[in-house]
KEVEXVO-690921 format. One line per 3 residues: their letters; for each residue x, y, z of C-alpha. Coordinates in pm, 1 decimal. Layout:
KEVEXVO-690921
A = X,Y,Z | ...
***
This chain:
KEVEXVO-690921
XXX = 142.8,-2083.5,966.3 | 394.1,-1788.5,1044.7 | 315.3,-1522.7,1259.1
XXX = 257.3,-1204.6,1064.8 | 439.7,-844.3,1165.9 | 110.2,-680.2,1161.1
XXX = 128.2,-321.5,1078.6 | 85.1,-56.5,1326.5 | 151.5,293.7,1352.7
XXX = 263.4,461.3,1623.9 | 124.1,841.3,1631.2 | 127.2,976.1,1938.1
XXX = -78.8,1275.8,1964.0 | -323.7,1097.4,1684.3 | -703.2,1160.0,1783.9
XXX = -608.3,1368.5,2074.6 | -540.4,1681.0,1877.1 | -835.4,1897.7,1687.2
XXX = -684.5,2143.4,1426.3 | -950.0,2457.9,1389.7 | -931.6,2585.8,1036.0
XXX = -1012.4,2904.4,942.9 | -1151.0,2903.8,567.8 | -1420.7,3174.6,530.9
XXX = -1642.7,3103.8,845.6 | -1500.4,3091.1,1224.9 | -1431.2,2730.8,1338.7
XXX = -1403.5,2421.4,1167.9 | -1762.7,2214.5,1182.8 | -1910.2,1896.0,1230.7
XXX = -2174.2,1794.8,1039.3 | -2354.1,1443.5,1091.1 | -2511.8,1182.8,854.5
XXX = -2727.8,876.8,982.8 | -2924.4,705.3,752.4 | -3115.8,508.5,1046.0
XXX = -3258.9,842.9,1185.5 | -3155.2,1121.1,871.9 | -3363.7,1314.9,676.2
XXX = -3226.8,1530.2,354.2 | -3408.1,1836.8,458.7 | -3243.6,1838.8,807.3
XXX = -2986.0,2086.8,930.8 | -2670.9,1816.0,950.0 | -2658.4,1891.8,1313.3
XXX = -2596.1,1647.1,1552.2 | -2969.0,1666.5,1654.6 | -3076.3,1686.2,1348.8
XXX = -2914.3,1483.6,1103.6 | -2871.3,1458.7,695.6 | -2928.9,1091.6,576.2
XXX = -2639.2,947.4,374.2 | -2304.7,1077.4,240.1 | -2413.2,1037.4,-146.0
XXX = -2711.0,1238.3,-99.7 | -2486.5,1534.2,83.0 | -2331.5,1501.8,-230.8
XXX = -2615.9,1505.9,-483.1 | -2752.8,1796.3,-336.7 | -2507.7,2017.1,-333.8
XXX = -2422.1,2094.8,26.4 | -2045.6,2148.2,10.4 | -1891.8,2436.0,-89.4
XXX = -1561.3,2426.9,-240.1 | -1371.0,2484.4,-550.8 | -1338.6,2322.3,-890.6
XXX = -1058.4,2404.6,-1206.3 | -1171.4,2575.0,-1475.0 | -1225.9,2378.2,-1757.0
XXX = -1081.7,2239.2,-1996.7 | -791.8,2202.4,-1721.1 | -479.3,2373.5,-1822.3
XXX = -178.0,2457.7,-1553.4 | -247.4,2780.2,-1390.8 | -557.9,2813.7,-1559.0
XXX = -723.7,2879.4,-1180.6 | -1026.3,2810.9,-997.3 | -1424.3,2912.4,-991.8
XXX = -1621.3,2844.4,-689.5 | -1841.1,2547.7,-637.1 | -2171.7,2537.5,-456.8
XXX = -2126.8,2863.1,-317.3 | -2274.9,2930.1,20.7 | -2334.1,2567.0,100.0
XXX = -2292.4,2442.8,505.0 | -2004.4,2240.9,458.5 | -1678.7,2431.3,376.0
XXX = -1282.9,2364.1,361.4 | -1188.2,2247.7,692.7 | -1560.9,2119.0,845.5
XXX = -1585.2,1721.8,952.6 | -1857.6,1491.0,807.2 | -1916.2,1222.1,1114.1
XXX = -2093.6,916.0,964.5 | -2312.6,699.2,1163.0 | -2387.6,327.4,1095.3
XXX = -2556.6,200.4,779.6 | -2553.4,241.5,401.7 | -2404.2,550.3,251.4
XXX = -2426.3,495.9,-87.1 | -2210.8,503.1,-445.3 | -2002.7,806.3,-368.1
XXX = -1862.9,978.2,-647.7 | -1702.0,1296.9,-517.4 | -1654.6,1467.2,-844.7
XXX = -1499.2,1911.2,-872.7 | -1422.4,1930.6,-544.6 | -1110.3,2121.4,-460.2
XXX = -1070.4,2194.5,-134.1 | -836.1,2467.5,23.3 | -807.8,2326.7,373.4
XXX = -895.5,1946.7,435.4 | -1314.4,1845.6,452.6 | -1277.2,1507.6,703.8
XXX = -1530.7,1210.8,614.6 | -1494.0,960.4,881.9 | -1691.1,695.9,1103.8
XXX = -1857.3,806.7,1369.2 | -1758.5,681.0,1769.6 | -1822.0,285.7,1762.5
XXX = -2003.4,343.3,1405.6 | -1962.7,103.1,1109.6 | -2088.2,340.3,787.3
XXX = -2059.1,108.4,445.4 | -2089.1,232.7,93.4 | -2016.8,28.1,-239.2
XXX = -1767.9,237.4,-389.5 | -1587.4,603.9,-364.8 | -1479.7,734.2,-654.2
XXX = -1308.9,1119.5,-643.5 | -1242.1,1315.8,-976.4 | -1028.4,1626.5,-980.0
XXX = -1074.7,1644.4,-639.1 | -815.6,1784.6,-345.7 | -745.6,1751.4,25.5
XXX = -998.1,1505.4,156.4 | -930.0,1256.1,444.3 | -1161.1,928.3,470.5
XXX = -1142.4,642.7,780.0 | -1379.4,410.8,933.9 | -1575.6,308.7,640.3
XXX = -1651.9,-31.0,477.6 | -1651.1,-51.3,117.3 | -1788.1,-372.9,-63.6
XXX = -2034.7,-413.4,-341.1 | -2211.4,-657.6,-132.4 | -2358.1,-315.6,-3.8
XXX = -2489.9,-202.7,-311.2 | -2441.5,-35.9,-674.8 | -2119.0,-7.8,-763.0
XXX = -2014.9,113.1,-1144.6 | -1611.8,164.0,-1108.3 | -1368.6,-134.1,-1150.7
XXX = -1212.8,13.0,-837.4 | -1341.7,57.9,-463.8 | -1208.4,304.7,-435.6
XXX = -1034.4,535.2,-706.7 | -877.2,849.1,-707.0 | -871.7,1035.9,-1043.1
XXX = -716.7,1290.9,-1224.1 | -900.2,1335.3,-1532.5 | -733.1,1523.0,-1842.9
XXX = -1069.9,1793.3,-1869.5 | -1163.7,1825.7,-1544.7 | -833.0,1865.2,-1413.2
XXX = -591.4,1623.4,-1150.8 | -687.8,1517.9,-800.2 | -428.9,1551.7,-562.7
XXX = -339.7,1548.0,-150.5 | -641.4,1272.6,-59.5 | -583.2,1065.2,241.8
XXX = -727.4,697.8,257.0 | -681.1,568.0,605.8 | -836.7,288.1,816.3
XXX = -1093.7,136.8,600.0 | -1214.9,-199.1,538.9 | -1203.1,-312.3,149.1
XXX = -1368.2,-630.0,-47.4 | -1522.0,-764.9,-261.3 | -1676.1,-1028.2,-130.6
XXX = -1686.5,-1106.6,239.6 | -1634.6,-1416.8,194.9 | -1421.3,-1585.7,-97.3
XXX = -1341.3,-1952.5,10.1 | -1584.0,-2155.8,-230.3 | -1493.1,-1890.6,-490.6
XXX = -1423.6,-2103.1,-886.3 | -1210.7,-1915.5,-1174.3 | -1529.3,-1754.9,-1285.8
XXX = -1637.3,-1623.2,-973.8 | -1277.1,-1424.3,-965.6 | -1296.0,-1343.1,-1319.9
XXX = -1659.4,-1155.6,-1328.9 | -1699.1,-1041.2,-946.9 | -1307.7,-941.3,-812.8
XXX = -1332.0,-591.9,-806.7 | -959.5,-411.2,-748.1 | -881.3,-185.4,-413.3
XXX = -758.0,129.4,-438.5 | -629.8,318.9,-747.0 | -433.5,670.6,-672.4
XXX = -362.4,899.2,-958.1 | -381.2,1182.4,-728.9 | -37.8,1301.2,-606.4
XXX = 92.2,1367.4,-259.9 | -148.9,1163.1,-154.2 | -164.1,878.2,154.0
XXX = -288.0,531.5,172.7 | -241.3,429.8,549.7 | -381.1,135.6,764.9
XXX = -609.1,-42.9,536.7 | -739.3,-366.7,519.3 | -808.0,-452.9,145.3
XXX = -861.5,-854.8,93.3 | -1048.5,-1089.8,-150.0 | -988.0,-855.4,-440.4
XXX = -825.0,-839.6,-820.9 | -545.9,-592.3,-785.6 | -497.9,-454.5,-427.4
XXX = -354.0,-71.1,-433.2 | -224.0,82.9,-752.4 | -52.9,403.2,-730.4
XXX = 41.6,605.7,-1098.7 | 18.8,934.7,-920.1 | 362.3,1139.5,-815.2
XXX = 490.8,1128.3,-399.0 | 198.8,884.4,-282.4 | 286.3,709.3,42.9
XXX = 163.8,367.7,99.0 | 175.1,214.0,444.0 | 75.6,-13.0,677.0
XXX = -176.8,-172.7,469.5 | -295.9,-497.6,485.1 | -359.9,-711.4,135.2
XXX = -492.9,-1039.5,173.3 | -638.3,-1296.7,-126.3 | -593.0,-1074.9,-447.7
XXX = -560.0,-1197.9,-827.0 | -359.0,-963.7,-991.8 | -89.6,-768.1,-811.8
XXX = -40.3,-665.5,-499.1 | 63.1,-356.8,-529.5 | 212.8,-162.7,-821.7
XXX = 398.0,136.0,-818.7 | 448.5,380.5,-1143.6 | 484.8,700.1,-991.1
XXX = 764.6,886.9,-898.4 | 872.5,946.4,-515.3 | 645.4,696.1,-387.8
XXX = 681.0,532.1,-31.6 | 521.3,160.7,-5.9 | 666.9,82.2,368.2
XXX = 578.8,-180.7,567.5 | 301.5,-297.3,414.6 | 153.6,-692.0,434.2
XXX = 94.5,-860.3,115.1 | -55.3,-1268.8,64.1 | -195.2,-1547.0,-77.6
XXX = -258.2,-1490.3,-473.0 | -497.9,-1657.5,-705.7 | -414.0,-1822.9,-996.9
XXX = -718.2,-1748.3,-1252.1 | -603.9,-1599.2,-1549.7 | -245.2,-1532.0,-1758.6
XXX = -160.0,-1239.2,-1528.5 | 199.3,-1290.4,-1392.7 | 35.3,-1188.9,-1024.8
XXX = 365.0,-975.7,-838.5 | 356.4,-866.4,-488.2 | 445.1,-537.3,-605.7
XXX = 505.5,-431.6,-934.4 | 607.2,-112.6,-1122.2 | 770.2,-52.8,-1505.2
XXX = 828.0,262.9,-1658.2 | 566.4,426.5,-1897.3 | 663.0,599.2,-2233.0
XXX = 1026.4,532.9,-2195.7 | 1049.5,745.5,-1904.8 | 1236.0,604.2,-1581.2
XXX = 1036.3,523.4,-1256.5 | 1244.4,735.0,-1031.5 | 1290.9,811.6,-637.6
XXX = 1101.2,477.1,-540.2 | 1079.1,348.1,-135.4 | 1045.5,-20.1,-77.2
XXX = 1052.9,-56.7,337.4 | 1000.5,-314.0,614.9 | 747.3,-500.7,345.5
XXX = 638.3,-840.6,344.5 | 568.3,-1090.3,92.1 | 431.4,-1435.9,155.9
XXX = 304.2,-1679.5,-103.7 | 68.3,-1886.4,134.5 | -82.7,-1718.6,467.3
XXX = -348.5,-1979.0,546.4 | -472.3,-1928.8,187.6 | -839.4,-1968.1,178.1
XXX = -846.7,-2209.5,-178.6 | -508.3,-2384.7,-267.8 | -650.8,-2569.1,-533.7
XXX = -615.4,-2175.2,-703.4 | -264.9,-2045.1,-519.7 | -80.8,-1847.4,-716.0
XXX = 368.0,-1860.7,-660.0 | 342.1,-1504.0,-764.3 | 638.1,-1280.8,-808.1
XXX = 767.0,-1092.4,-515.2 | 928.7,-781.0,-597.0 | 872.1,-752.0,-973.5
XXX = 1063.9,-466.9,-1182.8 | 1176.5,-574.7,-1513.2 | 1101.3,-277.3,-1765.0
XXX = 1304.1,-26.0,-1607.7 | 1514.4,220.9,-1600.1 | 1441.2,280.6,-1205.9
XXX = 1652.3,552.9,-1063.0 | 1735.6,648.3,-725.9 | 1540.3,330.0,-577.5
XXX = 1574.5,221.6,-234.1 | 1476.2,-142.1,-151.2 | 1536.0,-204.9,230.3
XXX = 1430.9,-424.6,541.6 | 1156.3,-649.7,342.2 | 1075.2,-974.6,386.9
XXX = 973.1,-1170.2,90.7 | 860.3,-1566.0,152.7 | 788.9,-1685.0,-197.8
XXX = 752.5,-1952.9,-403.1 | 890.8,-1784.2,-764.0 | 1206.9,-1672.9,-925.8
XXX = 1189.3,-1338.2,-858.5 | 1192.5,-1254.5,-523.2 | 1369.1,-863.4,-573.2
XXX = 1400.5,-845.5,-989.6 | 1536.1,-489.9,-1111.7 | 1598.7,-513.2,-1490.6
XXX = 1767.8,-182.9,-1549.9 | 1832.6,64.7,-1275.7 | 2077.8,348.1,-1146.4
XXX = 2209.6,463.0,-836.9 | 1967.0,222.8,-691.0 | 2014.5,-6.9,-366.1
XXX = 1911.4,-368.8,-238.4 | 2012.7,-382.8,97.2 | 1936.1,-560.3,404.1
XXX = 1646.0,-800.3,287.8 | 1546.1,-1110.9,355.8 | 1447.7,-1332.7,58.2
XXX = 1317.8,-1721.4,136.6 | 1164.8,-2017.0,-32.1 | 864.5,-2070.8,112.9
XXX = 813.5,-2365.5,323.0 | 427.0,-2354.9,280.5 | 445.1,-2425.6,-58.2
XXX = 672.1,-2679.9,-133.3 | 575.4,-2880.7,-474.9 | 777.9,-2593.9,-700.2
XXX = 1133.1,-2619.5,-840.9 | 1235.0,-2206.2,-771.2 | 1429.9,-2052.3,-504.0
XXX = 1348.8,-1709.7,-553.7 | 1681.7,-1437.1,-611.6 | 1814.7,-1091.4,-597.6
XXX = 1811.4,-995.6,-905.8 | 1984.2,-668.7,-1005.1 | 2026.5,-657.4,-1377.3
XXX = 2068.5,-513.1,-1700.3 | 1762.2,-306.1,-1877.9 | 1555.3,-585.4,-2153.2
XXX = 1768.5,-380.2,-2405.8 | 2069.8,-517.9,-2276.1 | 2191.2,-182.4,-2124.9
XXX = 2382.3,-154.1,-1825.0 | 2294.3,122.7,-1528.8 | 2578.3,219.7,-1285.2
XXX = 2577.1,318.7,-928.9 | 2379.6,-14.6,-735.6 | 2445.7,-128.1,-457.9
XXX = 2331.8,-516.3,-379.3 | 2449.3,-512.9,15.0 | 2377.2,-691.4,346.8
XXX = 2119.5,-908.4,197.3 | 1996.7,-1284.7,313.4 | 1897.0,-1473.2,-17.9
XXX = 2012.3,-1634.0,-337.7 | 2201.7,-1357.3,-574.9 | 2195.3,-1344.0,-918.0
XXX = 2299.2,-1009.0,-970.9 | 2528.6,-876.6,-1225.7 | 2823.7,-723.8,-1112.3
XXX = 2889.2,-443.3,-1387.5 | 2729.5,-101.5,-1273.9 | 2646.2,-298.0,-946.5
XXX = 2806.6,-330.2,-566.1 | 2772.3,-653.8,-425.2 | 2932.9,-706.8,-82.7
XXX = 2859.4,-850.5,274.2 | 2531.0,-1082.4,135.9 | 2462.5,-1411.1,254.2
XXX = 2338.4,-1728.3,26.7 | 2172.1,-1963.8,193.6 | 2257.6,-2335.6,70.9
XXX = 1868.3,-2444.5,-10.2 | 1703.9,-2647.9,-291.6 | 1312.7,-2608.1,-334.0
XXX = 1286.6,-2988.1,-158.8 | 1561.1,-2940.2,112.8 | 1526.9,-2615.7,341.9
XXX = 1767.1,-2735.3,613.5 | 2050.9,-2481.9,587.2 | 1768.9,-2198.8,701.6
XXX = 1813.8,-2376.4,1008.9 | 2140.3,-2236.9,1088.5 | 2022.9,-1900.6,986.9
XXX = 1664.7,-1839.0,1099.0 | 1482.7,-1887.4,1428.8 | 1214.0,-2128.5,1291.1
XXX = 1192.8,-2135.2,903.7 | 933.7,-2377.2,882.2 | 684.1,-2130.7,1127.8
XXX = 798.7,-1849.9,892.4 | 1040.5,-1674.9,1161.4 | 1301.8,-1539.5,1013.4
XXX = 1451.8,-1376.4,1292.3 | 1816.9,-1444.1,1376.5 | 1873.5,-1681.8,1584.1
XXX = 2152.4,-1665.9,1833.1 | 2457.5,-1868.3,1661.2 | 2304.6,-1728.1,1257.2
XXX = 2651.6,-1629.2,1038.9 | 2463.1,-1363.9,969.2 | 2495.2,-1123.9,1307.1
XXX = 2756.6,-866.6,1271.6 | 2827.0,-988.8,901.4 | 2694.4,-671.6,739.3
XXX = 2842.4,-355.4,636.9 | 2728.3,-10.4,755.4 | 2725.8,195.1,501.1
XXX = 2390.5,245.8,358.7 | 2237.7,44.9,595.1 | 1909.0,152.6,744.2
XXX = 1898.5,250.3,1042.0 | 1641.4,31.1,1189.8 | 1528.0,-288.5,1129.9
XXX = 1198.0,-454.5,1020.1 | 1014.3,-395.9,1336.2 | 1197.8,-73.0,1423.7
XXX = 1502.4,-219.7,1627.9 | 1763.0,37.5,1577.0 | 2050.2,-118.1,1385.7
XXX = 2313.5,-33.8,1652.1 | 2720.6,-132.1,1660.6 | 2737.9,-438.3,1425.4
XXX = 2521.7,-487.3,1149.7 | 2341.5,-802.5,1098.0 | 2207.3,-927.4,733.1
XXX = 1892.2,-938.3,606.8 | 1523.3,-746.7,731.4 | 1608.6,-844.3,1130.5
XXX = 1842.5,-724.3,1354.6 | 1889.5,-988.8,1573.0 | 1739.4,-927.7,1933.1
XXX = 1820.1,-1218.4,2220.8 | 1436.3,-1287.0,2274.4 | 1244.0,-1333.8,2043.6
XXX = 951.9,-1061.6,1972.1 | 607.4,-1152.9,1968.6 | 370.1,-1095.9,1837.3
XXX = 615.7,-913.1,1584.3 | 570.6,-536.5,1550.7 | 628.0,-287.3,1322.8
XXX = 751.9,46.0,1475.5 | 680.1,294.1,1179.6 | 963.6,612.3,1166.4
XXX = 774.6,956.2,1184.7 | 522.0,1048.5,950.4 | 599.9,1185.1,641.1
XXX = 482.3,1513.8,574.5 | 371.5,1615.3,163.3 | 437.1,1949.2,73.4
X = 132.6,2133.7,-30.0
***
């Protein structure tokens, strides 16, 4: 099976630097919470600590902020638990064992409160759920509802909730996500009554980073406003990988595999369409990847799901760049109605590890359902079959490999070892130096700078081959407050 470019992130100064916040009481805190040795009517110190997250919670020992209600814009604040321990800006350090059902409901924070895993710690809870809730960071737990009572279709969700008011600037980083640990003797009905879905984000400006979500129903689903998504690993899902109906939203070099076919869903990679006739707009698609069959767990139930699904536009101002899609399905980049959008420099293959379907999957940039055409694409510097239209649409310096589902043997030219799933260059590929520059990214998939000639497709070739592959992430993006 191929290799994966596992995501990493490359942060220099991460865990080395503690911010102290002022917010109504000197220095930032940590409190701690260990339900092996915690007691509710303990301090939180250190020494002395509270037992589980849910029952900080419960009892009421976080002050912070909540919108009047009902919600209207600028209809302000009141305060929330007022002199509680825990304020804006403290850290809650959680120690191994069972946390709870967390719902984190009214809690508006003006400076980040930190909930994360303790040094060498492994705290679990069944679900997290935040309502109208703002600036929170989470890593280090596991979330499953092997642990216990769960009552949300999601394991995690973030809500914004029409009385209450919306949830925004939540990060989500380095936790562990499933349903079930273990899936592999998992029948139709099994999926059908006990997937639960990862991580649901209608909270804007917020971050999904560096988490491992697997054996689940839909993976990460993102209908709130300048949400990045990154480095996330999705693994055995059967619904969608990700989807993606907010506005200004960065999904970048995330890992995405091995569907299950259990129900009528048309299961997509990543997915997004546009919601009361209003266009999806200012969309990032980076340095993804897409593979149909990763050592899936139950072939007898594989899904050829659709990579890059798009097809009830209009998406504006898109950017689809340095991904990698192995599938086994038609669509393997499908934008049905889009403007001033770009496909450039992907990669799009038949999948050698599934090889009893009759699709090649295609570029696809094309005109709305309604038969409308959009203006200003650009299809560019892409390896794959096209089948893009060419009126409102740019199509120059793409390569087409000559492949049928049964016979693969032109990737051979092309691709370092097609059959492993290594789709770098190799050295004689028509593809080095065949691209064009403009819009090009600057880097490749694994953060090889694109320098003098441009090659086609996710990979700029290199004269060794990297491995294991890497992904080199650009500089953080920072969300306006």
């Amino acid at each position: 099976m191929p290799t994966p470019l596992r995501p990493a992130m490359l942060f220099a100064l991460t865990g080395l630097l503690h911010i102290f916040t002022f917010s109504g009481h000197a220095v930032a805190k940590t409190f701690y919470i260990d339900p092996a040795t915690g007691n509710a009517s303990n301090d939180g110190s250190q020494a002395s600590p509270w037992r589980t997250l849910q029952e900080v919670i419960e009892n009421g020992l976080i002050e912070s902020q909540r919108w009047n209600r009902p919600y209207t814009p600028g209809g302000g604040k009141v305060m929330h638990n007022v002199g509680a321990p825990v304020k804006a800006g403290d850290t809650l350090e959680l120690m191994s064992g069972y946390h709870g059902k967390i719902d984190i409901h009214w809690y508006q924070n003006s400076s980040t409160i930190t909930i994360r895993a303790g040094a060498n710690q492994t705290p679990t809870a069944s679900q997290l759920h935040f309502q109208s809730s703002a600036r929170w960071s989470v890593s280090g737990l596991t979330i499953s509802p092997e642990f216990g009572d769960i009552d949300e279709g999601n394991l995690i969700r973030i809500e914004s909730h029409g009385y209450n008011g919306p949830s925004s600037h939540i990060t989500i980083a380095n936790n562990t996500l499933f349903s079930a640990n273990n899936i592999s003797n998992w029948s139709v009905n099994d999926w059908l009554s006990r997937a639960k879905s990862g991580i649901s984000v209608d909270g804007d400006y917020s971050v999904i980073r560096n988490n491992t979500i697997r054996n689940i129903a839909f993976g990460i689903s993102v209908s709130g406003d300048h949400v990045t998504v990154q480095n996330n690993s999705i693994i055995n899902f059967s619904g969608d990988g990700m989807r993606g109906l907010g506005d200004y939203g960065l999904f970048e070099y995330n890992f995405v595999a091995n569907a299950f076919k259990v129900n009528s869903n048309h299961d997509d990679g990543f997915q997004s369409w546009s919601r009361d006739g209003k266009p999806v707009v200012g969309v990032v698609l980076r340095g993804n990847q897409f593979h149909t069959n990763f050592d899936h767990p139950n072939p007898a139930l594989l899904s050829t799901f659709q990579g890059i699904g798009c097809f009830d536009g209009y998406y504006n101002n898109w950017i689809v760049e340095n991904n990698l899609l192995a599938v086994s399905h038609w669509h393997g980049i499908s934008l049905y109605g889009a403007n001033n959008s770009r496909i450039v420099n992907n990669t799009v293959v038949d999948s050698p590890a599934h090889s009893d379907d009759r699709m090649v999957p295609w570029i696809r940039l094309t005109t709305h359902k309604n038969g409308t055409h959009g203006t200003g694409n650009v299809v560019r510097n892409n390896i794959g079959r096209l089948a893009s239209i060419s009126t409102g649409v740019s199509i120059d310096h793409n390569l087409e490999p000559d492949v049928t589902p049964s016979n693969h043997s032109n990737y051979q030219t092309i691709f370092r070892s097609s059959q492993s799933g290594n789709y770098q260059l190799k050295g004689s590929s028509p593809a080095i130096g065949a691209g064009s520059s403009q819009l090009a990214p600057s880097i490749d998939i694994t953060g090889k700078p694109r320098n003098g000639a441009i090659d086609l497709g996710a990979f700029q070739y290199r004269s060794a081959p990297l491995t294991p592959l890497l992904l080199l992430l650009e500089d953080e993006p920072i969300a306006p407050e």
